[in-house]
C-alpha positions as CSV (number, residue, x, y, z in Angstrom):
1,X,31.3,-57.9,-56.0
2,X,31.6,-56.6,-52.7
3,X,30.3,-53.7,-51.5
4,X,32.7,-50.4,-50.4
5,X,32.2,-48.2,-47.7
6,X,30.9,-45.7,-49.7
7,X,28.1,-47.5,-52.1
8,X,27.2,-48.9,-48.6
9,X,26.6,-45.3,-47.3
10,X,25.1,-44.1,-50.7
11,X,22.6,-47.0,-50.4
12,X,21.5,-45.7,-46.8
13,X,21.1,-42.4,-47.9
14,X,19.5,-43.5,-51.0
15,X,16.5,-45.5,-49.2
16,X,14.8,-42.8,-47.3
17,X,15.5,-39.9,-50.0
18,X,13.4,-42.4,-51.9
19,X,10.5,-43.1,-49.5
20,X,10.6,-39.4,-49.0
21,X,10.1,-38.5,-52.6
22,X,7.6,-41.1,-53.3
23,X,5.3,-40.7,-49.8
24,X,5.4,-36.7,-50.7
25,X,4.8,-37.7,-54.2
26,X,1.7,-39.8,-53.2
27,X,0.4,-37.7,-50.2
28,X,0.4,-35.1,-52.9
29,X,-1.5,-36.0,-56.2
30,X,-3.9,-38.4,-53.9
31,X,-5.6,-35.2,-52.2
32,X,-7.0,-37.4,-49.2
33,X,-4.8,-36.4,-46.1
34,X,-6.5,-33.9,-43.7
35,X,-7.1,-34.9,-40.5
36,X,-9.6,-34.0,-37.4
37,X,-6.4,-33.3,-35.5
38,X,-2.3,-33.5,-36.0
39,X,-2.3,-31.4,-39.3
40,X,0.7,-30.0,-40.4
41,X,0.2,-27.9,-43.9
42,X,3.3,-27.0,-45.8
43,X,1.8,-25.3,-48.5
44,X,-1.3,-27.2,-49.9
45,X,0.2,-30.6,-48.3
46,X,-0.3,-31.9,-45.1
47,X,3.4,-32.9,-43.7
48,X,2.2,-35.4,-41.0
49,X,1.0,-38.4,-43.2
50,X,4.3,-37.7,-45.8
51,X,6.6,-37.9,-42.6
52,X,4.9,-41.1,-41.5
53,X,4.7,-42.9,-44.7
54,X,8.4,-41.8,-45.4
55,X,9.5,-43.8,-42.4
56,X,7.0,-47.0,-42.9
57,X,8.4,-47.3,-46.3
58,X,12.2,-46.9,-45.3
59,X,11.6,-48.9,-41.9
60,X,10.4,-52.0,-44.8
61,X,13.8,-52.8,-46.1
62,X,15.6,-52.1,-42.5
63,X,13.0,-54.6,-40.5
64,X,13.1,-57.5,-43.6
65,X,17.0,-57.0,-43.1
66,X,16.5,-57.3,-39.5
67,X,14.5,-60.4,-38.9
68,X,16.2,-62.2,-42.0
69,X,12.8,-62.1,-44.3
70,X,14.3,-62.9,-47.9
71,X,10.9,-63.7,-49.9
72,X,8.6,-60.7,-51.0
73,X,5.7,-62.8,-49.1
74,X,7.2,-62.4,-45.9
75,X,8.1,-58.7,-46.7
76,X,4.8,-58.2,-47.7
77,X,3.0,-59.8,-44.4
78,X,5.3,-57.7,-42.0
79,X,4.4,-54.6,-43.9
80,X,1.0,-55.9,-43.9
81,X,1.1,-56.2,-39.9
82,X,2.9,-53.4,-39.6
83,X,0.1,-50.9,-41.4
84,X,-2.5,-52.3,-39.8
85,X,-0.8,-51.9,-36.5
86,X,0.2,-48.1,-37.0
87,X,-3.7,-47.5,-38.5
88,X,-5.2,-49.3,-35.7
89,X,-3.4,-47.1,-32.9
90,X,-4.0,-43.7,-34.9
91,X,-7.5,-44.3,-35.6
92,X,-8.9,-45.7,-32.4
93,X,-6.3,-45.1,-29.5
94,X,-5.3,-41.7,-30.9
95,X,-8.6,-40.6,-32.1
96,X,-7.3,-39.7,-35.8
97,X,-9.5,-39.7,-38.2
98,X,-9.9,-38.4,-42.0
99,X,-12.0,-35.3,-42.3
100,X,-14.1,-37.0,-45.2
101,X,-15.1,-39.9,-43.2
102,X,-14.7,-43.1,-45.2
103,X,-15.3,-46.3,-44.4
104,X,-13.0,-48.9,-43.6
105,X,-10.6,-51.0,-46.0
106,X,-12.8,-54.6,-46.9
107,X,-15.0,-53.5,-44.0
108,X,-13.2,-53.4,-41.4
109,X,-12.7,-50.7,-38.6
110,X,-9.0,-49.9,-39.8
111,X,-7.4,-47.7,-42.9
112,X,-10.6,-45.8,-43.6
113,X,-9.5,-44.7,-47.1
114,X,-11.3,-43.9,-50.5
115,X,-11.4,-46.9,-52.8
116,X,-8.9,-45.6,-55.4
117,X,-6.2,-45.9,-52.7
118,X,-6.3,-49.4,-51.9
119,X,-3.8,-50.4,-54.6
120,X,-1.5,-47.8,-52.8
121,X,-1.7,-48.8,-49.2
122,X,-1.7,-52.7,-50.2
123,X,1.6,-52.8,-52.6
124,X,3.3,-50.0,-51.3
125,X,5.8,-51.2,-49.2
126,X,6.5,-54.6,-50.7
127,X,7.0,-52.7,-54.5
128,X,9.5,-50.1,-52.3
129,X,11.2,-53.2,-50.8
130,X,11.8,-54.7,-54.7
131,X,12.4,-51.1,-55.5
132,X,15.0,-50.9,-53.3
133,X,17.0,-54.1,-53.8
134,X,15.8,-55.8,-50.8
135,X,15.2,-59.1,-53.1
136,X,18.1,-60.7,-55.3
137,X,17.2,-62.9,-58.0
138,X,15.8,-66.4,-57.4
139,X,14.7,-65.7,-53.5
């Protein structure tokens, strides 16, 4: 079935409404986003880390799209590189670090996170990607 113009532009609409709802969602009911700088409160949630992980997870489908990645393991080792690039450069070129001072993921000196949000920061984008339609049966 091909695809019209306007389930095409429903579709682009759909993907960030979705990473949206699910990084405000998450940022939320986890309770673990305040900052030593770059805080931006909007009631009881901090703005900054929903914004961000709104556009990693809609950036996901958009990049696999882009550099032809059909298999959830190369979806999954892009969004892999990708998080550890963006954590690397906030927490030690930009100085941004959590207010409760964890240590980092597996011991190493990136995503310094609580335990309980491993599961999150590991299988977040590839689930969004199968989420999303960005896999079709049998690839």
């Amino acid at each position: 079935m091909r695809k019209t113009g306007r389930r095409i532009a429903a579709n682009r609409l759909y993907t960030p409404i979705l990473a949206f709802l699910i990084a405000l969602l998450w940022v939320a009911l986890s309770g673990m986003y305040e900052y030593n700088r770059y805080n931006i409160w909007v009631g009881s949630v901090n703005a900054t880390p929903v914004l961000l992980w709104s556009a990693g997870l809609a950036l996901v489908p958009v990049l696999a799209r882009k550099l032809n990645l059909r298999t959830v393991r190369g979806v999954t080792l892009l969004y892999w590189f990708g998080l550890i690039v963006v954590e690397y450069v906030g927490y030690h070129l930009l100085d941004i670090h959590r207010i409760a001072g964890d240590s980092g993921m597996f011991g190493s000196q990136i995503i310094h996170i609580p335990l309980f949000a491993y599961p999150f920061y590991i299988l977040a984008g590839p689930l969004f990607y199968l989420l999303v339609g960005g896999c079709r049966r049998g690839e």
